[in-house]
C-alpha atoms as one frame of an Amber mdcrd trajectory, in Angstrom:
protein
 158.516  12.567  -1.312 159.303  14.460  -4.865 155.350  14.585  -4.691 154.969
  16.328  -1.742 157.753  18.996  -2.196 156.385  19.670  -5.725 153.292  20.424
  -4.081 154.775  22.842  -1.424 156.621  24.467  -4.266 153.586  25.335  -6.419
 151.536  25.872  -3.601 154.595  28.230  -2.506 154.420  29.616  -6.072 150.987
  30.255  -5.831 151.090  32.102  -2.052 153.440  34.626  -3.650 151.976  35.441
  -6.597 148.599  36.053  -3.997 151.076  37.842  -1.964 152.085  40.425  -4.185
 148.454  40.999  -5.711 147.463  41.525  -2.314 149.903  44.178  -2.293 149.340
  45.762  -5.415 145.616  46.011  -4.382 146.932  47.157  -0.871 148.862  49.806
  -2.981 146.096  50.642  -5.378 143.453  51.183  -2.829 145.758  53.782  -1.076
 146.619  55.567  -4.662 142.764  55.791  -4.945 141.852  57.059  -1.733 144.999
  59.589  -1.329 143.605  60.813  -4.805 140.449  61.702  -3.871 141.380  63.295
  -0.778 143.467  65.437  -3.001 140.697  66.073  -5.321 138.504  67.045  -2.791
 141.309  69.834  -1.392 142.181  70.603  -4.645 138.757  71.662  -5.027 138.213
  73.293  -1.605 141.173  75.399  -2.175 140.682  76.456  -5.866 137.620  77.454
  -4.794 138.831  79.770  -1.361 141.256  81.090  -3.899 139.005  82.074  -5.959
 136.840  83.891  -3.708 139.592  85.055  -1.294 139.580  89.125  -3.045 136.117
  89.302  -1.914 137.035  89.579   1.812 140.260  91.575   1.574 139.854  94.845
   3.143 140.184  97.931   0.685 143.643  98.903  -0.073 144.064 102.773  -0.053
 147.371 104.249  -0.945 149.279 106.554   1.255 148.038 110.430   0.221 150.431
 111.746  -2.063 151.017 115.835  -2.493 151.171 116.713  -5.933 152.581 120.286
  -6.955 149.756 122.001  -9.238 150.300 125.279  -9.274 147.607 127.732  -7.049
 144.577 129.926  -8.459 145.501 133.552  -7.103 142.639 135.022  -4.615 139.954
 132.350  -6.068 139.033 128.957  -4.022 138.423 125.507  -5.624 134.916 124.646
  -5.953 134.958 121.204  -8.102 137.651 118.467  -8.542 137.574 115.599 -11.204
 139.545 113.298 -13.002 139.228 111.582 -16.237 138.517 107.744 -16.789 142.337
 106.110 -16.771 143.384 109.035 -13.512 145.821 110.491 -15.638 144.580 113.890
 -15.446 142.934 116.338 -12.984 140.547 119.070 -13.226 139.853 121.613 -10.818
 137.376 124.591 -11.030 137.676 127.653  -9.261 134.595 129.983  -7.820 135.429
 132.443 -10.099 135.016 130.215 -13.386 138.450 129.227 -14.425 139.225 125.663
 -15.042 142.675 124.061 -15.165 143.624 120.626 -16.105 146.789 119.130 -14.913
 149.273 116.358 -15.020 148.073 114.034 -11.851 151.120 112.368 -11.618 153.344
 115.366 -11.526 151.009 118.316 -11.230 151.742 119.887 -14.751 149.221 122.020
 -15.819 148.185 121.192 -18.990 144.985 123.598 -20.018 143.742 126.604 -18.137
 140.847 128.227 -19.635 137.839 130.567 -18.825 134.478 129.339 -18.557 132.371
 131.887 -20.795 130.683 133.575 -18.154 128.815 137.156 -19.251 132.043 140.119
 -19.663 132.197 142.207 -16.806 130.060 139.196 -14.190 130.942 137.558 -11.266
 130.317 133.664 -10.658 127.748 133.784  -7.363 127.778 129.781  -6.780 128.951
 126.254  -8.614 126.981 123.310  -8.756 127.922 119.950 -10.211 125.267 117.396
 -11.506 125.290 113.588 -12.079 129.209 112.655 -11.855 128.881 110.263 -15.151
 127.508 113.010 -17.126 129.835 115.674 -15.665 127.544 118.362 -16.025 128.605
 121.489 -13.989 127.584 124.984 -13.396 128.090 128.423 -12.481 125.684 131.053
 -11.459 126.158 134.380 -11.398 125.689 137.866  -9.959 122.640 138.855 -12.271
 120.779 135.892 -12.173 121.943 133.763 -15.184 123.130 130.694 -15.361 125.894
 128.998 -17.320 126.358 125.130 -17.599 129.631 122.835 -18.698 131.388 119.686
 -18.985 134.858 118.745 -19.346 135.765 116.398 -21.730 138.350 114.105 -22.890
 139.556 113.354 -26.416 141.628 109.900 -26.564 143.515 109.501 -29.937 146.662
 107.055 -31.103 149.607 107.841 -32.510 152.026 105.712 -33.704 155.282 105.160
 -31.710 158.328 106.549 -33.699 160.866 103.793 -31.803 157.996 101.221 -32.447
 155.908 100.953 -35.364 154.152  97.858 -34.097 152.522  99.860 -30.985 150.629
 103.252 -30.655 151.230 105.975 -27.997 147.672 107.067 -26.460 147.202 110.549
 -25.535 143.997 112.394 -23.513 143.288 116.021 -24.598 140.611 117.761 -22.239
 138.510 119.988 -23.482 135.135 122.541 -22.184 131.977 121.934 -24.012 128.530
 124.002 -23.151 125.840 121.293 -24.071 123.447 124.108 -23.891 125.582 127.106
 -26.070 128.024 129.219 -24.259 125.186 131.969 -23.673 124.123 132.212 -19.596
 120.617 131.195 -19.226 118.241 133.586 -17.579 116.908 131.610 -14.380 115.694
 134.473 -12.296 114.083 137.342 -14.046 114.507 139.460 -11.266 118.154 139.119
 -11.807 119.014 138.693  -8.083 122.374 137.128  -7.637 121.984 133.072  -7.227
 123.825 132.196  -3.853 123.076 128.363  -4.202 122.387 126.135  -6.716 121.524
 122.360  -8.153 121.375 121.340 -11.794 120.891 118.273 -13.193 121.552 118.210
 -17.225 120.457 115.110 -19.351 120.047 115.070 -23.495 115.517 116.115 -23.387
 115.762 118.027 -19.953 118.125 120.204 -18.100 116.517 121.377 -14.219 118.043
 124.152 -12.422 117.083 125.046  -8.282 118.622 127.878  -6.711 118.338 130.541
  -4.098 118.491 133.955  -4.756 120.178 136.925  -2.785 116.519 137.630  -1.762
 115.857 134.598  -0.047 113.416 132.723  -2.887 114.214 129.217  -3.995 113.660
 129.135  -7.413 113.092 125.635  -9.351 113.485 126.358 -13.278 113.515 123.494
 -16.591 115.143 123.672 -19.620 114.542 122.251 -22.730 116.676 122.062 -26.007
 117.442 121.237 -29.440 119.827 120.776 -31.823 120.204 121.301 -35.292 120.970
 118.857 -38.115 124.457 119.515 -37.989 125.011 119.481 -34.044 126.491 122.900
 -33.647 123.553 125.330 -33.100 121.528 124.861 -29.478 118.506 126.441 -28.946
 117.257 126.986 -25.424 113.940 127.426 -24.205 112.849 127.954 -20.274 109.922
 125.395 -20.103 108.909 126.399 -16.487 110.252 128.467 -13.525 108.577 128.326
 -10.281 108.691 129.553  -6.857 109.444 126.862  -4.788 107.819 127.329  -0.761
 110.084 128.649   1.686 111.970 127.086   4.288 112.712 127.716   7.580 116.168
 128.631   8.477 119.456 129.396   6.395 119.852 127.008   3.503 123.068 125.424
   3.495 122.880 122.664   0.277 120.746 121.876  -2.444 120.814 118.279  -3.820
 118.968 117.599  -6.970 118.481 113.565  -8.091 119.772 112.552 -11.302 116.172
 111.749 -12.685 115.463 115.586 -12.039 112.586 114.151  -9.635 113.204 114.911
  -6.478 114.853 118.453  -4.546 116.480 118.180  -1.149 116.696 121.056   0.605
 119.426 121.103   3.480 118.248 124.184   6.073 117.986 125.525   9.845 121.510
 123.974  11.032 119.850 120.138  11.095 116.550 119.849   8.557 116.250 118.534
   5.378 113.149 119.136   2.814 111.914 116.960   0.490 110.185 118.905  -2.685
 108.688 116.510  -5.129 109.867 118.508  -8.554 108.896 115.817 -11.230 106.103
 118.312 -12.533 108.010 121.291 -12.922 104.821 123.410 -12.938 103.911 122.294
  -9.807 106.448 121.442  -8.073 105.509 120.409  -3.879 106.960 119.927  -0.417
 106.136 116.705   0.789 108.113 116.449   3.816 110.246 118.673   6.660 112.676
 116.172   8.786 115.179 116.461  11.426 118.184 114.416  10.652 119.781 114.942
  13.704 118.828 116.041  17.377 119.052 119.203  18.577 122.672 120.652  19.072
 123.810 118.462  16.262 124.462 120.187  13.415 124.336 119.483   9.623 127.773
 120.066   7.896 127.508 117.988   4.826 125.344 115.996   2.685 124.797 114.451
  -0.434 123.108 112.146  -2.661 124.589 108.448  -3.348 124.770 107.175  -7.529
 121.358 106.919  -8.441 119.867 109.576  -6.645 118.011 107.584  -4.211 119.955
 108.058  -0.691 120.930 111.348   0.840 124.326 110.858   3.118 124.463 113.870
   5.859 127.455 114.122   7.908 127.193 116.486  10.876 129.263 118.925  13.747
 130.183 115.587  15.851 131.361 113.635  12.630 128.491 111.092  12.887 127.107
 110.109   9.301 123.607 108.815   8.247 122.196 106.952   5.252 118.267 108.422
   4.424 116.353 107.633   1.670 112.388 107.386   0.860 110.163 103.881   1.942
 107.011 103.716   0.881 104.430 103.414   3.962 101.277 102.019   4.947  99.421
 104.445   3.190 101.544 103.981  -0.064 102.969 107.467   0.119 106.720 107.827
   0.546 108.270 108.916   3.466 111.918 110.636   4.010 113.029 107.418   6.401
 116.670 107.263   8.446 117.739 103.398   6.993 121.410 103.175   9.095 124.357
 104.899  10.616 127.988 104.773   9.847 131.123 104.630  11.812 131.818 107.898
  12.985 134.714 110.095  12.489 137.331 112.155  14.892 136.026 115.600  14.378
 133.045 117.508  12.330 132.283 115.990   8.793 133.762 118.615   6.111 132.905
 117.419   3.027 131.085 113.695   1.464 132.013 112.975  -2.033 129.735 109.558
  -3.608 131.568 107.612  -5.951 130.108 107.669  -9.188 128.121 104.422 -10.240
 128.243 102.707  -6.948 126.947 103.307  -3.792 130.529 103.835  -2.113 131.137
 107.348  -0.695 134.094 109.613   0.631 133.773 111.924   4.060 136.490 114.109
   5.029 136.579 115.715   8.560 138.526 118.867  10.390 141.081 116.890  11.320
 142.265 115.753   8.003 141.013 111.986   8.465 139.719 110.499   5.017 137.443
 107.602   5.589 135.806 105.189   2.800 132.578 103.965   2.798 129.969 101.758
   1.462 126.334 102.017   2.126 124.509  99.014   1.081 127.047  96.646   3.148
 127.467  99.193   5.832 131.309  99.225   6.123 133.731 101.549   6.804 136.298
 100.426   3.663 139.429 102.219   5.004 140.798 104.742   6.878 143.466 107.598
   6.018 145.098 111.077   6.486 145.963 114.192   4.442 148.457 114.904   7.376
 146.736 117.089   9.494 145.268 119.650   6.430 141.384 119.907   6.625 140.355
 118.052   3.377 137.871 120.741   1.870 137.162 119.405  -1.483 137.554 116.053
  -3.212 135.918 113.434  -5.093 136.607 109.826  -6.661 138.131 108.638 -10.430
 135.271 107.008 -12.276 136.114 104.407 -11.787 136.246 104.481  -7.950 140.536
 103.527  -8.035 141.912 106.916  -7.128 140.258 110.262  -4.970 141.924 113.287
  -5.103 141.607 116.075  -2.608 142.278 119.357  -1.827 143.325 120.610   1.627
 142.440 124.046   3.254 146.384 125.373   2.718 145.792 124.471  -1.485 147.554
 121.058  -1.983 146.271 119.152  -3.792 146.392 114.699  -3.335 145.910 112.063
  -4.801 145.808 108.363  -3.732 144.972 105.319  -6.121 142.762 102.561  -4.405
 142.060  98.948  -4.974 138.691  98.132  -3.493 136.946  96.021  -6.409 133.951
  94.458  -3.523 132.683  96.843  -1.198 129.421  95.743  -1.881 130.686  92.070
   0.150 129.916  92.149   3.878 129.145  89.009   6.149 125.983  91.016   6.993
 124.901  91.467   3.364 125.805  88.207   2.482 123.719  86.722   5.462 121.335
  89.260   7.069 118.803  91.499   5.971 119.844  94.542   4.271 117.485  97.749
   3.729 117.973  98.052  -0.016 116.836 101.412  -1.449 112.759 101.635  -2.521
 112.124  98.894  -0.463 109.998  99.090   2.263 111.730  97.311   5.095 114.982
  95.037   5.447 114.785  91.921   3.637 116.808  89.134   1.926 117.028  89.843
  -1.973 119.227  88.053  -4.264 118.841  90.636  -7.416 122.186  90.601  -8.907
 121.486  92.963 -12.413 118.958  95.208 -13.303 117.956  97.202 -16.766 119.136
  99.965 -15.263 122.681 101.590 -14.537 121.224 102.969 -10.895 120.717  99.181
  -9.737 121.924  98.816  -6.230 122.957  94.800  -6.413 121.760  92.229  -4.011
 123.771  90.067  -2.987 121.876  88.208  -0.485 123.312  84.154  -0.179 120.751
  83.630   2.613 117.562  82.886   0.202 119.605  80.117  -2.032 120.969  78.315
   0.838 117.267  78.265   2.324 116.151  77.271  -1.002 118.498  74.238  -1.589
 117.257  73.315   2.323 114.015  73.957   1.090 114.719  71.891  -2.154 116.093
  69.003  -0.052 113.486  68.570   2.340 110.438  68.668   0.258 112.172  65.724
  -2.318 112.977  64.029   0.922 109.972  64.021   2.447 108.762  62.334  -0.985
 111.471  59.632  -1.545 112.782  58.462   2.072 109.321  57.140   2.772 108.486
  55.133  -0.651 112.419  54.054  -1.088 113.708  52.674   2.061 109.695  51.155
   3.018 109.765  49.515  -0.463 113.491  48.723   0.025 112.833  47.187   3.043
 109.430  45.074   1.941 111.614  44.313  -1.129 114.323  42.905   0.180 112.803
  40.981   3.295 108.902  40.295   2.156 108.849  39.972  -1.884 109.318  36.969
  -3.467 112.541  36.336  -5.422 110.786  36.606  -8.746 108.650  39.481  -8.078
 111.936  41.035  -6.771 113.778  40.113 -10.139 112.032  42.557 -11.652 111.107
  44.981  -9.436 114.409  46.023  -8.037 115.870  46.309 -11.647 113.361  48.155
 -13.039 113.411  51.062 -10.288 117.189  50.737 -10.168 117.355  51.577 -14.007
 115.013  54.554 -13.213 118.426  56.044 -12.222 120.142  56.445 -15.732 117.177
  58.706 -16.325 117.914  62.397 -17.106 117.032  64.849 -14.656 116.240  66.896
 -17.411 113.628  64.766 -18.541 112.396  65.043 -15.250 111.981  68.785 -14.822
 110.797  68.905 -18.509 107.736  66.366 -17.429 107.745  68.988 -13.916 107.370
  71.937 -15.814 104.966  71.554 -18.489 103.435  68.749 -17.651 103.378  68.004
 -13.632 102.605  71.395 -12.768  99.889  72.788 -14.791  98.295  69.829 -13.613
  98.872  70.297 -10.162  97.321  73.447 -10.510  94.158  72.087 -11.817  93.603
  69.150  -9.787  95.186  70.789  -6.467  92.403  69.774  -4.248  92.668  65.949
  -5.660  96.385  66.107  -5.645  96.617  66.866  -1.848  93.495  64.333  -1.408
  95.366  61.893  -2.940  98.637  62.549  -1.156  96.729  62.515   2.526  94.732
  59.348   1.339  97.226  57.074  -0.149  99.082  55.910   3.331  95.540  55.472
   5.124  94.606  53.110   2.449  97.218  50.938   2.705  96.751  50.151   6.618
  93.048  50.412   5.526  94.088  47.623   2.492  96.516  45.991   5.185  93.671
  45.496   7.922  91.257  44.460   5.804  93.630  41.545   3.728  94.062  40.051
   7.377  89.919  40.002   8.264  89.775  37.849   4.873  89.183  34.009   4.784
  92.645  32.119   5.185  91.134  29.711   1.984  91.121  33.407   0.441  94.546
  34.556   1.465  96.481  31.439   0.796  95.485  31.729  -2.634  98.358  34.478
  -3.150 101.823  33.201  -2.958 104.173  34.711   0.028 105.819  38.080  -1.539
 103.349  38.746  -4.085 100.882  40.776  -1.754 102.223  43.950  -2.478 101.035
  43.510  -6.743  97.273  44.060  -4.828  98.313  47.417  -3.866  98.815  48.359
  -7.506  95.169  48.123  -8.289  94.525  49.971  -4.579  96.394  53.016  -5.332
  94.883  53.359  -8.855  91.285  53.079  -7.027  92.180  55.910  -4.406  94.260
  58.253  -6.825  91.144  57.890  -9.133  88.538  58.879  -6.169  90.753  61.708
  -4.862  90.864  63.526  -8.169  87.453  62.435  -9.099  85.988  64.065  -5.835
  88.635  67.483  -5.942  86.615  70.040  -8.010  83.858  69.395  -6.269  85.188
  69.447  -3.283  87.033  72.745  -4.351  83.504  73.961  -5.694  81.992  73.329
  -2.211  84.846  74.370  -0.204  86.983  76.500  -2.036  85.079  78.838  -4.396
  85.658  76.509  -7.107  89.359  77.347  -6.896  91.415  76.510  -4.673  94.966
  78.082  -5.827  93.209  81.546  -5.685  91.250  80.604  -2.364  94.712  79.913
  -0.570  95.475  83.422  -1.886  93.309  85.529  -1.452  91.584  83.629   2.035
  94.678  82.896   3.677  97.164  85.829   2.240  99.840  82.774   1.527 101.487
  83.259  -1.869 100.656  80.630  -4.716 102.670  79.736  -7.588 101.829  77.169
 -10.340 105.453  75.841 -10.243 105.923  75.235  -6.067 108.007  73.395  -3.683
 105.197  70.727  -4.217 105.766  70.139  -7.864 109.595  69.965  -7.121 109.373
  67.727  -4.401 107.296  65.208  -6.212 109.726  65.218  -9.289 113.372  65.504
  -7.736 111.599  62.833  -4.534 111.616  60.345  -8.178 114.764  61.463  -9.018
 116.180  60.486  -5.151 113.670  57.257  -5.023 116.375  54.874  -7.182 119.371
  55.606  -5.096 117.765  55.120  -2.161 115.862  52.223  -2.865 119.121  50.780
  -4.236 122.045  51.239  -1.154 119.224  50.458   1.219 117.568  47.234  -0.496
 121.024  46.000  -0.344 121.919  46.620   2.864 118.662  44.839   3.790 119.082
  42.039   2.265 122.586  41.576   2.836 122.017  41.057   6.453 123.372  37.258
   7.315 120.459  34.530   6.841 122.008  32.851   9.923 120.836  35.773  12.086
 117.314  35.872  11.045 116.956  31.927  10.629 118.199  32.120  14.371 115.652
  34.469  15.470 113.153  32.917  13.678 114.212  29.693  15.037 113.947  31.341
  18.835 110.447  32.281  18.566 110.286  35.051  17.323 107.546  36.734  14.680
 108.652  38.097  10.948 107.879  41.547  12.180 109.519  41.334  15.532 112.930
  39.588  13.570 112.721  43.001  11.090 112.701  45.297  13.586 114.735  43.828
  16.037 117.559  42.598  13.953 117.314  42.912  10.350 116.748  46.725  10.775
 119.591  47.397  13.405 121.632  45.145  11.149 121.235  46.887   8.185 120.903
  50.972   9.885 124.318  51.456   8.916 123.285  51.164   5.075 120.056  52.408
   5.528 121.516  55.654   6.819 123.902  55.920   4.572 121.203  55.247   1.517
 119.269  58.287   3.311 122.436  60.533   3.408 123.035  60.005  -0.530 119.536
  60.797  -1.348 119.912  63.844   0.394 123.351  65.252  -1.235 121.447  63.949
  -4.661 119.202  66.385  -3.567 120.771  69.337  -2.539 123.047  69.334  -6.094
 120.004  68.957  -7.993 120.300  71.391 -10.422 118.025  70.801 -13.827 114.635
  70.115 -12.105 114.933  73.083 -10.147 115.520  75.184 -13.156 112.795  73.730
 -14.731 110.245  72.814 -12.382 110.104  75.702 -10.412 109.839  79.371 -10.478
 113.634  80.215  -9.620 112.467  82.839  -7.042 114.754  83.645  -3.941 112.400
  84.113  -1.340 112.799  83.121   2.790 109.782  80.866   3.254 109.251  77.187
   3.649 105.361  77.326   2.232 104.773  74.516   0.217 103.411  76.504  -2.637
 106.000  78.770  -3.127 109.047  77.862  -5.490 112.674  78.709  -4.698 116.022
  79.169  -5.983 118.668  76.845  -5.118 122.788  77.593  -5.080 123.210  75.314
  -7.969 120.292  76.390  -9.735 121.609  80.069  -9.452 124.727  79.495 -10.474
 123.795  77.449 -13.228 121.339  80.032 -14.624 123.701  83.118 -13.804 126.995
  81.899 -14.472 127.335  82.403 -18.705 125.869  85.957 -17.714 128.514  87.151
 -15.282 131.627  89.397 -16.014 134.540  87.468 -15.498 135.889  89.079 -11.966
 132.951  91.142 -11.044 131.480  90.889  -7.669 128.606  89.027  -9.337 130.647
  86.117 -10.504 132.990  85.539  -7.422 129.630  86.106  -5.226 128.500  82.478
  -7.551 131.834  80.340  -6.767 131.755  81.491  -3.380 127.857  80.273  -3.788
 129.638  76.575  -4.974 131.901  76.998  -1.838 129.370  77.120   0.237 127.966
  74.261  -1.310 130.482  72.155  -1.105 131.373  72.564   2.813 127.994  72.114
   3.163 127.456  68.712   1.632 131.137  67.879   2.961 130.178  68.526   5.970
 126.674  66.812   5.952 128.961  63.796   4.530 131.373  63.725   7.287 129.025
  64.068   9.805 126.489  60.956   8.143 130.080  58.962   7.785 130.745  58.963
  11.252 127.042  57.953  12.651 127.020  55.438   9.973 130.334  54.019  11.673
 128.513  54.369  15.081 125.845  52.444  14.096 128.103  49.916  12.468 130.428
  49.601  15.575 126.960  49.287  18.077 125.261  46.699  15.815 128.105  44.983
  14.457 127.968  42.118  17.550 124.578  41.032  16.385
C-alpha cells in the first residue's frame, strides 16, 4: 500500500512539474507571437510616420498687411525677398528701390538706381530669380541692369558672449558698371523688355516705341582687381515682327530661347541661341478665340511657359521633340482654374511650383509636374498686381492694386508628391510623351525630379517572376522526387548539400551574375536559350526511353538512384545546345543574335537582363524551396501511402492523389517563401542587372527593384528631402506588399490544410 501511494505521489510530482512547463511554454509562445505582431506594427507605423508630411496638403498662412510706406506717383514693378524672409525689396517704374523690414514694414534702404540724369525708366524686366538680375530701360534707348544683394555678418551679443547676433545689410550692385548700355542705336524709347544676365553672357530683347523687337548680347570682363567692367555689344539684331500688340517677353535662363506673348492669345517662339541669327520657329494659339492672354511666364529652368488668361484658366506649354526631331511649342496640361481673369503668375525659384493671382484677389498655389493646385487664399478682396515667392519657396509677398503690401510664410516642403506622379505617367519637360521615369537627381540645378514608384514596383514583380519561374520548377519537382522517389542514401546527401546552398551570400551570387553569368550569356545567347528550351524535353525524352530498356538492364540500378543518370544527360544536352548556338546564330541570326533581336525586332537588349537575374536569384530561391517543401513531402504519414498502396493503387497515382494533397499546405507555403525571398532580394539585383527603371516585362531588359533603389540611393539622399521620404515610403510599399502577399498565402495554406486534413 506505502508502494502504491509513493507511486501516485511521484507520479503526482511529476504531472505538476509537466503542468507548469506546459504553462510556461503556453506563456512563452504567446510572449513570442504578441512580440512579433508588435514588431511588425511597430514597423508599419514608423514607417507611415515617416512618410506621413509627404501627403499633407500645403499649409499657407493667412495674408498679413504689412505697413511699408508708399512710392509717391510711381507703381511697383518688382518684389523680392532675401534668403531667411527677413527683408523685402520692392522696385518702382521709375528706378527707385527700397528695402524694408518684412515683419514690420520698416524701411530700411531707399536708393536710386543710376539711371542717365535727366531720363526716364520706359520698362523693368527681371531675369533668372536665383541670380536676381534686374533691369530698367529707358526713354533713349539704353539699358541699365542690377541686383540686390545681401551682406550677412556676426556680431557678438553684448548680454551673451557665448552667441552672435546676425544681421542682413542689402545692398545695389551693377554687374555690368553703373553706365546704361546702348541697346537701340536709334535711341527709341524701349516699351518692353527681357534680360537674362549670367558671368560670360548677358542677352537683352526689347521692343521699341517704333514697333521693332530688338534681340541684343553682351559680353564682359573684369579686371584683376574686380572693380573695373568693360562692356562690349557682341550682336544686336532685328528680330521678325509679330502680329498684333506685344504684351510680354520671356527670355529662358540659358539665353536660348525668346517667347514672344502677342495679338490678345499667341505666343512666338524665336530660337535666339545664335545671337547673329537669331529665328522664329513657331506662331501658336494658346487659347481659342475670345480667350484672352493676361499673363505668362516661364517655370525654374526655363523650359515651361505658364499663361493664364481673361477666364482665369491656366496652361502648362513647353517644347517636345517630334517625329521629325524638330521641337515643337506643345500644350502638356491644364490647371484648376480660378474665379476671375488671371492678373499676374509668379514661378518659384528652383522648383517648378508657381503663384497666379486673379481680379478678385484669390491667391492660388501651384505645382506643375504633379499637377496640383497646393492651396488656396485671399488678399481680401484687393486685386493682387505684383508678387513673387522667398527663395526658398516658404513665404510670397504681394502687392495689391490700393499699395499694401503682404506677406504670408508657407510650409509646403513636397509639392512635387501626387498619387498621379507617384503612379501614372507624367509629361516631364524635354520628353517626348508621358511616361514613367524614376530620375531622382541630375548634374544640373534645372532638374525637374521624377518621382515615378510605378517602374520599381514593376521591377520587383518583374524580379520575382523571372527567379520564380527558375526555382519553383527545379525545387518543389526535385523536392518532391527527393522526398518520395530517392533512396535514403542518395537523399543523405543530396538534401544537405542543396540545403547548405542557403548560407551562401547573395552577394556572391550577383558577383558570379555580373561578371561572370552575364557576359557569358551574351556570348552564348543562342545556346543558352537552346539549352533552357531543351533541358525539360530531354528528360521525358531520357524518361521514355529508360522504360523501352531491357528489365535485366533496368534492375541493375537500385530504386532511388535513377535520377544520378540525369546528371550525365543534362551535361550531354547543355554541351550540344552551346556547341550548336553560334552556328545556329551564324545561320539564323547574322552571327549575332543580341544585336539581331535589336535591330530585327526593335526590342531593347541589355547584357545584364531579367534573364541573367532570374537564373541567379531562381539559385538563390531553389534552397528554401526545396527545403519547406521536401519536408512537407516527406512528412506525409507512411500509414496513408502504405494504405493506398495496399488498395491498389500505382506510385504515381498514390503521389498525386494523396501525398500531394497531403503535403499542398507546405508546398504552398514553400512557394510563398520563395517568392517574398524574392521580392526583398536586394544584392543580386544591384549587381546582376542594369538598375534601369523601365515599364516592360521583356526578358532582356534589366530593372530596378524597390529594395535595390533604396539600397543604392539611400547614403545619397538629404535627410528630409522629398527624395529620401519618396525611398521609405518605397520600403512601405514594400512591406504591405509582401504582408499582404503573406496574409493572403497564410490563409489558402489554412484552406488547404482544413480540406486535406481528413485524408
Amino acid at each position: 500500500m506505502e508502494k502504491i501511494e509513493a507511486n501516485i505521489t511521484t507520479a503526482g510530482g511529476y504531472t505538476g512539474r509537466r503542468m507548469v512547463k506546459d504553462k510556461l511554454f503556453k506563456y512563452t509562445m504567446v510572449f513570442g507571437g504578441l512580440s512579433v505582431i508588435i514588431a511588425i506594427s511597430t514597423i508599419f507605423f514608423y514607417l507611415a510616420g515617416v512618410v506621413a508630411p509627404l501627403f499633407m496638403p500645403a499649409h499657407v498662412e493667412k495674408l498679413n498687411p504689412i505697413a511699408v510706406p508708399a512710392t509717391t506717383g510711381q507703381s511697383t514693378v518688382h518684389l523680392a525677398t532675401e534668403e531667411q524672409v527677413e527683408i523685402g525689396m520692392r522696385a518702382s517704374d521709375q528706378g527707385k528701390i527700397t528695402f524694408f523690414d518684412l515683419r514690420t514694414g520698416k524701411p530700411l534702404l531707399e536708393e536710386k538706381a543710376a539711371l542717365p540724369a535727366a531720363v526716364k525708366a520706359t520698362s523693368f524686366a527681371a531675369g533668372d530669380l536665383r541670380k536676381r538680375a534686374m533691369a530698367f530701360g529707358t526713354e533713349d534707348g539704353r539699358l541699365l541692369i542690377l541686383k540686390d544683394d545681401y551682406k550677412v555678418s556676426f556680431t557678438q551679443d553684448p548680454k551673451n558672449p557665448k552667441k552672435d547676433i546676425r544681421s542682413i545689410s542689402p545692398f545695389i550692385v551693377y554687374p555690368l558698371g553703373n553706365e546704361a548700355l546702348v541697346l537701340d542705336d536709334a535711341r527709341q524709347p524701349l516699351r518692353k523688355l527681357a534680360i537674362q544676365n549670367d558671368s560670360q553672357e548677358t542677352t537683352a530683347v526689347a521692343e521699341t516705341e517704333d514697333g521693332r523687337l530688338l534681340l541684343a548680347s553682351y559680353t564682359s570682363e573684369s579686371d584683376f582687381s574686380g572693380e573695373s567692367v568693360t562692356v562690349q555689344r557682341a550682336a544686336l539684331r532685328e528680330l521678325t515682327k509679330v502680329q498684333g500688340e506685344i504684351s510680354q517677353l520671356l527670355l529662358d535662363v540659358k539665353q536660348r530661347d525668346l517667347y514672344v506673348v502677342h495679338g490678345g492669345r499667341f505666343v512666338s517662339h524665336f530660337d535666339v541661341q545664335d545671337k547673329s541669327a537669331p529665328t522664329l520657329k513657331q506662331t501658336v494659339a494658346v487659347f481659342p478665340e475670345g480667350e484672352r492672354i493676361t499673363a505668362a511666364t516661364l517655370l525654374s529652368g526655363g523650359f515651361s511657359l505658364v499663361v493664364g488668361s481673361d477666364q482665369g484658366n491656366l496652361v502648362q506649354w513647353f517644347q517636345v521633340r517630334d517625329a521629325d526631331n524638330v521641337n515643337t511649342l506643345t500644350r502638356i496640361r491644364e490647371f484648376k482654374p480660378m474665379a476671375k481673369a488671371i492678373v499676374q503668375i509668379a514661378p518659384e525659384h528652383a522648383r517648378k511650383g508657381f503663384m497666379a493671382t486673379d481680379a478678385g484677389g484669390g491667391v492660388n498655389l501651384y505645382y506643375a509636374t504633379s499637377q496640383r493646385l497646393l492651396s488656396e487664399s485671399s488678399t481680401g478682396g484687393d486685386k493682387a498686381v505684383i508678387g513673387g515667392f522667398a527663395p526658398r519657396a516658404n513665404a510670397i509677398v504681394l502687392e495689391t492694386d490700393k499699395g499694401v503690401i503682404q506677406v504670408a510664410h508657407i510650409e509646403n516642403e513636397y509639392p512635387e508628391v501626387s498619387f498621379g506622379a507617384l503612379w501614372g505617367k507624367v509629361w516631364y519637360e524635354s520628353y517626348e510623351k508621358p511616361d514613367f521615369i524614376w530620375q531622382s537627381a541630375a548634374a544640373n540645378s534645372d532638374f525637374e525630379p521624377k518621382f515615378s514608384i510605378a517602374p520599381l514596383t514593376l521591377g520587383t514583380l518583374k524580379a520575382a517572376f523571372y527567379a520564380m519561374l527558375v526555382a519553383v520548377p527545379l525545387a518543389v519537382l526535385g523536392a518532391i522526387f527527393a522526398a518520395y522517389f530517392m533512396s535514403q542514401k542518395m537523399r543523405a546527401v543530396v538534401k544537405p548539400s542543396i540545403e547548405i546552398m542557403e548560407a551562401l551570400p547573395t552577394v556572391i551570387l550577383g558577383f558570379l551574375a555580373g561578371l561572370w553569368l552575364a557576359p557569358f550569356v551574351d556570348n552564348n545567347l543562342a545556346g543558352t536559350l537552346l539549352a533552357l528550351f531543351l533541358l525539360p524535353f530531354s528528360f521525358l525524352i531520357t524518361a521514355w526511353i529508360w522504360h523501352r530498356l531491357p528489365h535485366t538492364l533496368t534492375d541493375r540500378v537500385g530504386p532511388g538512384w535513377e535520377a544520378a543518370l540525369l546528371i550525365p544527360v543534362v551535361i550531354l544536352v547543355v554541351w550540344v545546345a552551346f556547341a550548336l548556338g553560334h552556328p545556329m546564330e551564324a545561320a539564323l541570326f547574322d552571327g549575332d543574335m543580341p544585336r539581331w533581336v535589336s535591330n530585327e525586332l526593335g526590342w531593347t537588349y541589355e547584357q545584364r537582363n531579367s534573364l541573367v537575374v532570374g537564373i541567379a536569384m531562381g539559385f538563390a530561391a531553389i534552397p528554401i524551396i526545396f527545403s519547406i517543401a521536401e519536408d512537407a513531402v516527406f512528412s506525409v504519414p507512411k500509414h496513408l501511402t502504405s494504405g493506398s498502396l495496399a488498395l491498389g493503387a500505382t506510385p504515381w497515382q498514390t503521389l498525386f492523389n494523396v501525398v500531394l494533397l497531403t503535403a499542398s499546405p507546405g508546398i504552398f507555403s514553400a512557394i510563398m517563401v520563395g517568392f517574398g525571398r524574392a521580392i526583398g532580394e536586394t544584392m543580386i539585383v544591384l549587381m546582376a542587372t542594369g538598375n534601369t527603371a523601365v515599364m516592360d516585362f521583356s526578358i532582356f531588359t534589366g530593372f530596378r527593384t524597390l529594395s535595390a533603389n533604396i539600397g543604392v540611393e539611400m547614403p545619397e539622399a538629404a535627410v528630409g528631402s522629398t527624395h529620401y521620404l519618396l525611398l521609405f515610403f518605397s520600403a512601405l510599399v514594400l512591406f504591405v506588399f509582401t504582408f499582404f502577399i503573406n496574409t493572403l498565402a497564410e490563409l489558402v495554406r489554412q484552406r488547404l490544410r482544413e480540406k486535406y486534413s481528413s485524408l
